[in-house]
C-alpha positions as CSV (number, residue, x, y, z in Angstrom):
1,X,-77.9,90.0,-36.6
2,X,-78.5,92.8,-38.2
3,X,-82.2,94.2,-38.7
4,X,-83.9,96.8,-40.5
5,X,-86.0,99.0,-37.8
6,X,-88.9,101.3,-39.0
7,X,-90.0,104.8,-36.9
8,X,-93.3,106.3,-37.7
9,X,-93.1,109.9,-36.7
10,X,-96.4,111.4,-37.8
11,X,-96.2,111.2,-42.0
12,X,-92.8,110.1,-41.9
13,X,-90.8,106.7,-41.8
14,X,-87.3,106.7,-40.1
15,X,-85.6,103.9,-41.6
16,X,-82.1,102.1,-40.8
17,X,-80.2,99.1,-40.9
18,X,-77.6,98.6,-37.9
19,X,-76.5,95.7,-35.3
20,X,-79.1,96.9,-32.6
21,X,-78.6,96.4,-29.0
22,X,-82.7,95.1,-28.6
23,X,-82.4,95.8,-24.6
24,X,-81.8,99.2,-25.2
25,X,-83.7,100.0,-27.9
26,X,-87.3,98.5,-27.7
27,X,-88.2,100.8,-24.8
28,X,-88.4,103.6,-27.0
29,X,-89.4,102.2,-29.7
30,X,-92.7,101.5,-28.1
31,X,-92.4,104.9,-26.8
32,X,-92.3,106.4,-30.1
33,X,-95.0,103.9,-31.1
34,X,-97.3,105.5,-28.6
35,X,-96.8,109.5,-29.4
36,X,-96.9,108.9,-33.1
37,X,-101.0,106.8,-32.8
38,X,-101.9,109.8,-30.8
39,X,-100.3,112.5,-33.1
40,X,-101.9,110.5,-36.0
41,X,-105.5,110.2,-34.9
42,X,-105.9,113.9,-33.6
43,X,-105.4,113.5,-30.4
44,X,-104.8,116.4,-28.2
45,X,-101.1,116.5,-28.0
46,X,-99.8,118.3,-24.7
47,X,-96.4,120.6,-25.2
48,X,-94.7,117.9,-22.6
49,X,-96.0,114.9,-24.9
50,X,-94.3,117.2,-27.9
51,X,-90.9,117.8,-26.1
52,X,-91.0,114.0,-25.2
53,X,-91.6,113.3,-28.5
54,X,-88.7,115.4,-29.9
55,X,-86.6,113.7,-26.5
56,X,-86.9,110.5,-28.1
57,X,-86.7,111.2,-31.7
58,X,-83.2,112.4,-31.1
59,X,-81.8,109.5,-28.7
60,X,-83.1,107.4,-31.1
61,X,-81.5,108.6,-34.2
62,X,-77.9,109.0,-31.7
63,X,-78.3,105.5,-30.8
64,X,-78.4,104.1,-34.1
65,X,-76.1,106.4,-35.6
66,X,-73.5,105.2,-32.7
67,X,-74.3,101.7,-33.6
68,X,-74.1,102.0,-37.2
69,X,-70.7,103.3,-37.2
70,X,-69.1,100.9,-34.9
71,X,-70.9,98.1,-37.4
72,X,-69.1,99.8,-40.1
73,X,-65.9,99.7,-39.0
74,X,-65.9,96.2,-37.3
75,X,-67.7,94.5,-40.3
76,X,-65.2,93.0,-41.9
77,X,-63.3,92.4,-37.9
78,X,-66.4,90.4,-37.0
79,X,-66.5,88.4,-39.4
80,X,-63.4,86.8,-38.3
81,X,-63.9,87.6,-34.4
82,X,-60.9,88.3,-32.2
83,X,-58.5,88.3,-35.1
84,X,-56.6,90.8,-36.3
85,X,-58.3,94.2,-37.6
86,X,-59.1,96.5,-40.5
87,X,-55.9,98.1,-42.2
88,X,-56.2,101.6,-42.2
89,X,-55.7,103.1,-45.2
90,X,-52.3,104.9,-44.8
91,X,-51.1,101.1,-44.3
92,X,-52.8,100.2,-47.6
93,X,-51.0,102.6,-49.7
94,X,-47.3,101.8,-47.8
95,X,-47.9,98.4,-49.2
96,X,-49.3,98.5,-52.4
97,X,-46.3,99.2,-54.4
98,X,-45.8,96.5,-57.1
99,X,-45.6,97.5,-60.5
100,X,-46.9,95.5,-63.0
101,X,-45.8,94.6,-66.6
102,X,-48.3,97.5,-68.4
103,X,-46.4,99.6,-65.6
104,X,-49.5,100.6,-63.9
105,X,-48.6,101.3,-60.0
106,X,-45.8,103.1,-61.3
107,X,-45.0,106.1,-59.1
108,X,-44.2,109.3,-60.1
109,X,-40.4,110.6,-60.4
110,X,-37.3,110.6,-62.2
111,X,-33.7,109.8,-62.0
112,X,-30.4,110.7,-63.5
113,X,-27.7,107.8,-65.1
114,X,-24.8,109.9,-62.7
115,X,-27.1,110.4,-60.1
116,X,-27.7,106.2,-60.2
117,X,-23.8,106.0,-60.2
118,X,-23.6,107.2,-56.9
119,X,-26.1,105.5,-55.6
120,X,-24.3,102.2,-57.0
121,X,-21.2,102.7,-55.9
122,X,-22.5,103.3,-51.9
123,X,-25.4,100.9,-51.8
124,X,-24.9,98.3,-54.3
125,X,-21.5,97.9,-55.6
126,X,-20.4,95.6,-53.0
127,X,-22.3,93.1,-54.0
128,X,-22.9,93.3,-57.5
129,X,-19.4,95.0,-58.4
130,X,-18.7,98.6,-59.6
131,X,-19.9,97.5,-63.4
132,X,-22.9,95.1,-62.6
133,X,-21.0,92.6,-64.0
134,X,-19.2,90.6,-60.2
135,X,-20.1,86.7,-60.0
136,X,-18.1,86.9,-56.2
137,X,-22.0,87.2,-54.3
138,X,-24.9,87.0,-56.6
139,X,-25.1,86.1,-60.3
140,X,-24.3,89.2,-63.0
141,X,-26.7,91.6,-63.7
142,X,-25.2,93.3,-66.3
143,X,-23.5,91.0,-69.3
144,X,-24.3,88.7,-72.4
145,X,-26.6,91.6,-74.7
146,X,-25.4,93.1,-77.4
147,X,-26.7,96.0,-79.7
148,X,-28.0,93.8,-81.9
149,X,-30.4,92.3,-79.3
150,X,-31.5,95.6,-78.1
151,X,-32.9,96.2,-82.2
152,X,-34.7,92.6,-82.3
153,X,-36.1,92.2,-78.6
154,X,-34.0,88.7,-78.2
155,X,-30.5,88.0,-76.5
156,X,-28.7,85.7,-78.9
157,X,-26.6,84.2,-76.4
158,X,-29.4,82.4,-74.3
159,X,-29.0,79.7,-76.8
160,X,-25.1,80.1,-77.4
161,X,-23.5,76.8,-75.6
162,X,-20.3,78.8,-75.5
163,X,-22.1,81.4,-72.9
164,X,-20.5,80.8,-69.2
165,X,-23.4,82.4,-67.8
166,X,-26.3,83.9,-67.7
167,X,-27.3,87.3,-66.2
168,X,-30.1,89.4,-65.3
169,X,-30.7,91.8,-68.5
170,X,-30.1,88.6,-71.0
171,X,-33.5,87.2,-69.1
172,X,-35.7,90.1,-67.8
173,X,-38.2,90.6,-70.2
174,X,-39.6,93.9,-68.6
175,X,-38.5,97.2,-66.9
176,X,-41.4,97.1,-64.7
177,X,-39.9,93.9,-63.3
178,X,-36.7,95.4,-62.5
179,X,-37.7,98.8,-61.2
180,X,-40.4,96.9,-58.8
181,X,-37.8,94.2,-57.5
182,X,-34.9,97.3,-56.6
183,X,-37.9,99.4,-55.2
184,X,-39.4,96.3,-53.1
185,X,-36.2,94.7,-51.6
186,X,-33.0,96.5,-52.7
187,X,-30.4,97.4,-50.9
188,X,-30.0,94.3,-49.2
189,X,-29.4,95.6,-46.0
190,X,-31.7,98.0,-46.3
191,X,-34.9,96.9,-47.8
192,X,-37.3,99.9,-48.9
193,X,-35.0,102.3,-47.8
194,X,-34.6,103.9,-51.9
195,X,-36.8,106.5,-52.5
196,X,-38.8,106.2,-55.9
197,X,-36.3,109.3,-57.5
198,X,-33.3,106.8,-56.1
199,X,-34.6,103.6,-57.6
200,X,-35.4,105.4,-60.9
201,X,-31.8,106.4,-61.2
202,X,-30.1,103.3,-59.8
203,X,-32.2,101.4,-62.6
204,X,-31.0,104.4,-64.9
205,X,-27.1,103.3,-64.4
206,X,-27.5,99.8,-64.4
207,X,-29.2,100.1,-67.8
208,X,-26.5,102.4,-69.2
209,X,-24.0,99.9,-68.2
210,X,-25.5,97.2,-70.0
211,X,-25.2,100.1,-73.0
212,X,-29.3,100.5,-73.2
213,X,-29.5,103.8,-72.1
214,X,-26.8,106.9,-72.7
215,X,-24.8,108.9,-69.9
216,X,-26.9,111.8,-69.8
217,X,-30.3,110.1,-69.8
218,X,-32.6,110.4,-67.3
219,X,-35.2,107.6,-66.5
220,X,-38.7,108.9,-64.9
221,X,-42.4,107.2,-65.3
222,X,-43.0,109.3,-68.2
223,X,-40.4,107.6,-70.8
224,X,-40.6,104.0,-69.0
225,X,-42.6,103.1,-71.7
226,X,-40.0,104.0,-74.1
227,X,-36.9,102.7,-72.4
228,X,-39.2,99.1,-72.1
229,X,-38.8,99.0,-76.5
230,X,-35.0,99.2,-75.6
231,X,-34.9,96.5,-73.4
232,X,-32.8,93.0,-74.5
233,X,-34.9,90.1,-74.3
234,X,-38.4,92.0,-74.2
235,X,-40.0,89.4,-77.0
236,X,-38.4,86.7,-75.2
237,X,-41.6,86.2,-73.0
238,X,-44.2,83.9,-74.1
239,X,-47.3,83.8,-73.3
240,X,-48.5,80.2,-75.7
241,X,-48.8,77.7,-72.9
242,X,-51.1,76.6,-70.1
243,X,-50.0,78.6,-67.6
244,X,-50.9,81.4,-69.0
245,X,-54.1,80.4,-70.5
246,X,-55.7,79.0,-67.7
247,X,-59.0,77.6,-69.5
248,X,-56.7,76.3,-72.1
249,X,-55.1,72.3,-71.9
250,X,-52.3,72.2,-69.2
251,X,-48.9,71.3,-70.6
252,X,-48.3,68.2,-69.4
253,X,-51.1,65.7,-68.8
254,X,-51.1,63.6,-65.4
255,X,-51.5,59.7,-67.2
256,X,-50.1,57.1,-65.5
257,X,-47.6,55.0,-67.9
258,X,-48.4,51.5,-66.7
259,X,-46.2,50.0,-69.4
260,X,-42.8,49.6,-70.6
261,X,-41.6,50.9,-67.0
262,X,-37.9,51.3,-66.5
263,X,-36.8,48.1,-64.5
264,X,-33.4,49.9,-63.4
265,X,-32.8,53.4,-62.5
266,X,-29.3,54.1,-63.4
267,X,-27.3,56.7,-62.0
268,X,-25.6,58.6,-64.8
269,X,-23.2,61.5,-62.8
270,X,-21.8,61.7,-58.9
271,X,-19.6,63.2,-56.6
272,X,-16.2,61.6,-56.6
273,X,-15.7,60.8,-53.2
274,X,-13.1,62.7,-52.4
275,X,-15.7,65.5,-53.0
276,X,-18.7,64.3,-51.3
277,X,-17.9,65.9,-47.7
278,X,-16.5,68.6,-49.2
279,X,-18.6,70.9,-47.1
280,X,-19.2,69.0,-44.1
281,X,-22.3,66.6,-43.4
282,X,-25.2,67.9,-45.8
283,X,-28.2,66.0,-44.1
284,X,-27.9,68.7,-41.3
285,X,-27.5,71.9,-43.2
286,X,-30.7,70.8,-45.0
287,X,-34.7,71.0,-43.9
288,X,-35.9,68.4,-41.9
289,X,-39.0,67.8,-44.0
290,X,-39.9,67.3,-47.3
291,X,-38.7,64.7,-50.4
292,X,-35.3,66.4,-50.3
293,X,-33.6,65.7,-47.0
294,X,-29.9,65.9,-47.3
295,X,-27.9,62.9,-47.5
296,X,-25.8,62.0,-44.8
297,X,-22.3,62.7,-46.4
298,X,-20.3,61.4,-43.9
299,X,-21.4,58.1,-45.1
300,X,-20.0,56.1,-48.3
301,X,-22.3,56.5,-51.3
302,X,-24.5,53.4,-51.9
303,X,-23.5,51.4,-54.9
304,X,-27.4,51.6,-56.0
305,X,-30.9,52.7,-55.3
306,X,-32.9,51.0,-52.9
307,X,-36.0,49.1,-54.2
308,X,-34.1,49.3,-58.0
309,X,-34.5,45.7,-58.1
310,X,-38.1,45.3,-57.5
311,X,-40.8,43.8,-59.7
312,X,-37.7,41.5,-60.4
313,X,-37.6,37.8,-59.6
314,X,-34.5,37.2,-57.3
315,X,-32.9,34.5,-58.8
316,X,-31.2,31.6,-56.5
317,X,-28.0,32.4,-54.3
318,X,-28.3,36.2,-55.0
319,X,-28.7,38.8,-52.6
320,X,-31.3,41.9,-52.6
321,X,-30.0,45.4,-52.6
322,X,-30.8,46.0,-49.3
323,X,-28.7,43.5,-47.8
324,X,-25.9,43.8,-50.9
325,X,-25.9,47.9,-50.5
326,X,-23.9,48.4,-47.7
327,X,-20.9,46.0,-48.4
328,X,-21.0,47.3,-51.6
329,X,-20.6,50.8,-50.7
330,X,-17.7,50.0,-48.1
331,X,-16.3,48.2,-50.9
332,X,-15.8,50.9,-53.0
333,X,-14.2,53.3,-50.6
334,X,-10.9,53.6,-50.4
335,X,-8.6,51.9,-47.8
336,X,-5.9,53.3,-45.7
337,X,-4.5,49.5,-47.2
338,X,-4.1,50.8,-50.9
339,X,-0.8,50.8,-52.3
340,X,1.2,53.7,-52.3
341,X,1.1,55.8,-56.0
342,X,5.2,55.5,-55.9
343,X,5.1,59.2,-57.3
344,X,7.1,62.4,-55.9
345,X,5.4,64.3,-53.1
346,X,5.4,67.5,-55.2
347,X,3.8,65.6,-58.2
348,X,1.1,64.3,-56.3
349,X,0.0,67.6,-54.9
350,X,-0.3,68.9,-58.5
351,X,-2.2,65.3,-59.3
352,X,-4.4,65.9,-56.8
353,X,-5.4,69.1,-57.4
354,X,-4.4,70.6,-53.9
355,X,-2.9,73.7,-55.0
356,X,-6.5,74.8,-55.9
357,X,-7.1,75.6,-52.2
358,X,-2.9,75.9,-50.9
359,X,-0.3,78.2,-52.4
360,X,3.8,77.5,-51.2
361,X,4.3,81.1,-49.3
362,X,0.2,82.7,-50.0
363,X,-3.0,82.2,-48.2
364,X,-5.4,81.0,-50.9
365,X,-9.4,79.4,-49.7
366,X,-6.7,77.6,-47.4
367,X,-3.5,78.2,-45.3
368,X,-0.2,78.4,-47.5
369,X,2.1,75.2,-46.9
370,X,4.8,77.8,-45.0
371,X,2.0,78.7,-42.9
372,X,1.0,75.0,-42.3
373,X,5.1,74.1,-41.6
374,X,5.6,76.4,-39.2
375,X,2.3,75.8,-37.1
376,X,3.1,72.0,-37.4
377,X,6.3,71.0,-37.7
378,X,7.7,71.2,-34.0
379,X,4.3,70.0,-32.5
380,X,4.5,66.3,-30.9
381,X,2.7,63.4,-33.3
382,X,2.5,66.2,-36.0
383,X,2.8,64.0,-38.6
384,X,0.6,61.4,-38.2
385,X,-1.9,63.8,-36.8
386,X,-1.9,65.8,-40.5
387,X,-2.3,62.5,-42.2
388,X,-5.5,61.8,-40.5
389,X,-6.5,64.9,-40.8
390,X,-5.9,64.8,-45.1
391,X,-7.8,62.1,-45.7
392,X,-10.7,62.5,-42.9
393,X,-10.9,66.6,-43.5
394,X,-11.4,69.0,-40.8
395,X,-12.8,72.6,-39.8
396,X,-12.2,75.2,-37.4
397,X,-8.2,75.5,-37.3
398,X,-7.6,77.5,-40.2
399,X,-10.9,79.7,-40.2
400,X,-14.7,78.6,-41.5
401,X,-13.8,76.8,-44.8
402,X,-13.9,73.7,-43.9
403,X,-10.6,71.3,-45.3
404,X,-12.8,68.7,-47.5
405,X,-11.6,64.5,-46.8
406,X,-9.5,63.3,-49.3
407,X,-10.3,59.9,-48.6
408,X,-9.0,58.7,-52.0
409,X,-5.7,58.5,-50.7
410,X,-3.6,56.0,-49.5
411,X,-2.4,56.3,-45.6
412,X,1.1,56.3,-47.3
413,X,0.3,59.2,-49.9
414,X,-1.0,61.0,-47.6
415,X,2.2,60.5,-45.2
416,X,4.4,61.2,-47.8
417,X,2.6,64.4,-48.5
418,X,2.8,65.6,-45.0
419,X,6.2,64.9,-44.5
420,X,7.3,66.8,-47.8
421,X,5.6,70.1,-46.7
422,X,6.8,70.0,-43.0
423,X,10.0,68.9,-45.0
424,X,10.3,71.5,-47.4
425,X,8.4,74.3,-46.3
């Protein structure tokens, strides 16, 4: 604990609060004790009593000036004994970089719109494309603002159905936002690695592609404040609901509806089934844990929910869901047993969509059908081999994409598709 010790030397009271060792110290604070009732009541004071005196005035104050230092610095360490330690301050300052919205954290600098092309076009063009504008890795930064929403403060096309997409500047509602994000974690490689001139400049280009900010500008902390008046959707931020107001009614209120419950939930859009292994088995590309686990997509889809039924009488000679759910969903996949579609090999590959995914004489996301014919077609059971392997899918022959089941066809459509592109190709 810590205590407050007092030291009476003559007319004088040496104070101080510390964690005190009491082995250590109690011996001399008796001996102190002692010298300072004789100094007080006249008592003849020899010059060794003096020099003793002065002997323990000063390994007194040394002790507790030790022992108040190391109190200081292992205050907060103590508190939480044998865990972790006090950051220094140097490692402070390296982390406290975020910028908020009234830019305060801001750091000094500046940066050039050509100076930010560079930049761009080594660190950050391969993933966002030369103009900001590539959907091949991330979403568009740059895109979807117009003049006009640079005057009012409010991208237009947030609420235009006929918009494909939409990027970064049509939602951002303030620079600080931007420049903290790019300072923080860009490039993405290299995390922290821009220097605070870099990031004002990359921010600089990407805002003169978007057509905010001219050629020649150049962005610094002393006209951020400016350049945030110039930004697309700066009034498209609210801040009129609860979670902004945090003493004020929450937006949704937690009240049980007891009433009127839905007896049925119905399922109102799905994969088709050719689609649903598309990507191999999504129960184990997902988390382990949680309400969302991934559902096991080498499995047919059940027909409906378990437990819809409950809180419903069965009535006599019907089944429940559970024991209804998994005919049901065998039911509805289909057989190697359905009929042939009777149609021309080369119409049912435009039917069925393959050319999306394989060109006659190009690689496209899969191998070109010359490509497939040559590596097939003098290989032993090559035929019924590929018709398995259509409607099952596969992965690993023809690089990481995986070759998604197309279990919606017939063992003979299937066969008649394989033997038209060993045939023909």
């Amino acid at each position: 604990m810590y205590k407050l010790a007092n030291f009476l030397f003559s007319d004088r009271v040496v104070a101080t609060k510390a964690r005190i060792n009491r082995t250590k110290v109690e011996p001399l604070v008796k001996l102190t004790e002692v010298l300072s009732a004789l100094s007080s009541s006249g008592t003849t004071t020899y010059p060794s009593h003096m020099k003793l005196l002065a002997l323990v005035s000063v390994s007194v104050a040394a002790i507790f000036c030790a022992v108040s230092d190391s109190a200081a610095q292992s205050a907060s360490s103590n508190q939480f004994s044998g865990i972790g330690r006090t950051a220094t301050a140097a490692e402070v300052k390296a982390w406290d970089i975020d910028v908020r919205p009234d830019l305060k954290g801001l750091p000094a600098g500046s940066g050039k719109v050509q100076d930010g092309q560079t930049l761009w076009d080594n660190k950050c063009a391969s993933c966002h494309g030369t103009f900001g504008e590539s959907n091949e890795v991330f979403t568009p930064l740059v895109g979807g603002t117009t003049a006009a929403d640079v005057k009012r403060g409010r991208v237009a096309s947030l609420t235009d159905p006929k918009q494909p997409q939409r990027s970064t500047l049509m939602k951002v509602a303030t620079i600080s936002s931007l420049y903290d994000y790019i300072y923080r974690a860009m490039p993405w490689n290299a995390p922290r690695s821009l220097t605070a001139d870099d990031t004002y400049a990359v921010l600089a280009y990407m805002l003169n592609l978007a057509e905010i900010l001219p050629d020649d500008f150049e962005l610094s902390n002393k006209n951020m404040v400016e350049v945030q008046q110039l930004m697309p959707n700066r009034n498209g931020m609210t801040r009129e609901h609860g979670m902004w107001r945090i003493d004020d009614a929450p937006d949704v209120k937690a009240v049980a509806c007891m009433s009127n419950c839905v007896e049925t939930v119905k399922i109102t859009s799905s994969l088709p089934d050719y689609a649903r292994n598309a990507h191999e088995n999504l129960a184990e590309q997902n988390r382990g844990y949680g309400p969302f686990r991934g559902v096991d997509t080498t499995r047919p889809p059940v027909a409906k929910l378990p437990g819809s039924d409950l809180g419903r009488p069965a009535q006599a000679g019907t089944k429940t869901a559970s024991t209804t759910s998994l005919a049901s969903a065998s039911a509805s996949t289909p057989t190697s047993g359905t009929p042939a579609t009777l149609m021309p090999p080369a119409d049912l590959f435009k039917k069925q969509n393959c050319f999306a995914c394989h060109a006659a004489n190009s690689k496209l996301v899969g191998p070109s059908l010359a490509e497939i014919a040559t590596k097939y077609k003098n290989q032993p059971n090559s035929e019924a081999v590929l018709t398995e392997k259509v409607i099952k899918g596969g992965a690993g022959v023809w690089g990481a994409i995986p070759m998604p089941a197309q279990n919606q066809l017939s063992t003979a459509d299937s066969q008649a598709l394989v033997k038209w592109i060993l045939a023909t190709h």
